[in-house]
C-alpha positions, 0 to 999 in steps of 0.5 A, spaced: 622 814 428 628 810 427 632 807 433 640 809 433 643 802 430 638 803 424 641 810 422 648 807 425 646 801 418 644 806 414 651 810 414 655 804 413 652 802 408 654 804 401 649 808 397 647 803 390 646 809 385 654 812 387 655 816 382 663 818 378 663 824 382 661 821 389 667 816 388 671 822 387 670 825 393 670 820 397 677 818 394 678 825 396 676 824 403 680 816 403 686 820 401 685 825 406 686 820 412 690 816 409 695 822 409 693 824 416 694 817 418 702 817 415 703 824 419 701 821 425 706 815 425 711 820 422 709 824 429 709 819 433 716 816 431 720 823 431 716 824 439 720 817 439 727 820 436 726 826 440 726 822 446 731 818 443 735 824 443 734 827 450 735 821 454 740 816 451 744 821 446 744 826 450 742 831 445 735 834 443 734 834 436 730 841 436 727 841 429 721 835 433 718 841 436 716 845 430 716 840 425 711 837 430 707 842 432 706 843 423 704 835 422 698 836 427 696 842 424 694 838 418 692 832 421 687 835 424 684 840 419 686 834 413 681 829 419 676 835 420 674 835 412 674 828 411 670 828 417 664 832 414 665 829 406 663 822 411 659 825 416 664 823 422 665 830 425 663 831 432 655 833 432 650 834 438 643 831 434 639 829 439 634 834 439 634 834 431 634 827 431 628 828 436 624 833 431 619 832 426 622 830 420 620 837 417 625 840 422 630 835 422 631 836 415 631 843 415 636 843 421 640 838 417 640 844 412 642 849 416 647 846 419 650 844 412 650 852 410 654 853 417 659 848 416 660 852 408 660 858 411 665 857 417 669 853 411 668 859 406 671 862 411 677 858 413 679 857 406 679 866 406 683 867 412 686 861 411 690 864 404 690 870 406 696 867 411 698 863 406 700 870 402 703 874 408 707 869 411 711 867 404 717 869 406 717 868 414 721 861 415 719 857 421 724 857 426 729 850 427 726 847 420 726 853 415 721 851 411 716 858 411 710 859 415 705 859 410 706 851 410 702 853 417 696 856 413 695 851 408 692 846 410 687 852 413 685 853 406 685 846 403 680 844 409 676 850 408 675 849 399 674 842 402 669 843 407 664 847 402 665 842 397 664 837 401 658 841 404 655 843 399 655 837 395 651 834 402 646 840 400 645 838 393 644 831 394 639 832 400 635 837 395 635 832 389 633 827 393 626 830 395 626 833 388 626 826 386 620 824 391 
């Protein structure tokens, strides 16, 4: 059984036979938090107008309020994709990381197939928002409320995608032993 700090050195460090396509998902994960980054910044920056505005000019911009509440919809499914393309999402693993290695793996599995099928479902419901409200305008910014559910259904491709290759990987792995 290994110690935390030994699973801790184990994720940090960059498989040595990372394949073209590994690369590419990865940069797909990268490219996620970078722009999940950049709204957080872009969010904490109108807060500060809308403060700006309220106190000093005596004028509330009243766009931040939905503007804000659409930038934390994609910080947030943006950052949960890439959490699971780099196995940062918040996960209970006690008892799994406790069990034989026979019933860790098959959890590992399980959870993996969860995980694509919650985001086969985000990704379904998700579109099926996006169609509906194509001509519904988010109040104060006018852009349409089908910008809410987008990023619904990108983090769910992304989430089967990102799942389904841990999947394939953990299988070729064994197959290989």
């Amino acid at each position: 059984m290994t110690s935390y700090s030994d699973q801790l050195s184990d994720q940090n460090e960059e498989p040595p036979h990372q394949t073209p396509f590994d690369r590419f998902l990865d940069g797909i994960a990268h490219l996620c938090i970078i722009v999940s980054g950049i709204l957080l910044v872009f969010l904490i920056v109108t807060f500060g107008w809308l403060v700006f505005g309220r106190y000093v000019l005596n004028d509330t911009p009243t766009w931040v309020e939905q503007s804000s509440l659409l930038i934390v919809v994609y910080i947030t499914c943006l950052g949960a994709a890439a959490g699971v393309r780099n196995n940062t999402h918040l996960s209970i693993d006690f008892v799994r990381e406790g069990l034989p290695a026979l019933p860790r793996e098959i959890m590992r599995y399980i959870a993996d197939f969860c995980v694509a099928a919650f985001g086969g479902f985000m990704a379904w419901q998700g579109w099926l928002l996006v169609m509906d409200n194509l001509s519904r305008a988010i109040p104060m910014i006018g852009l349409s409320e089908s910008w809410r559910a987008t990023p619904l259904a990108i983090c769910g491709l992304l989430m089967v995608l990102f799942s389904g290759v841990n999947i394939a990987q953990r299988l070729m792995k064994y197959g290989r032993k």
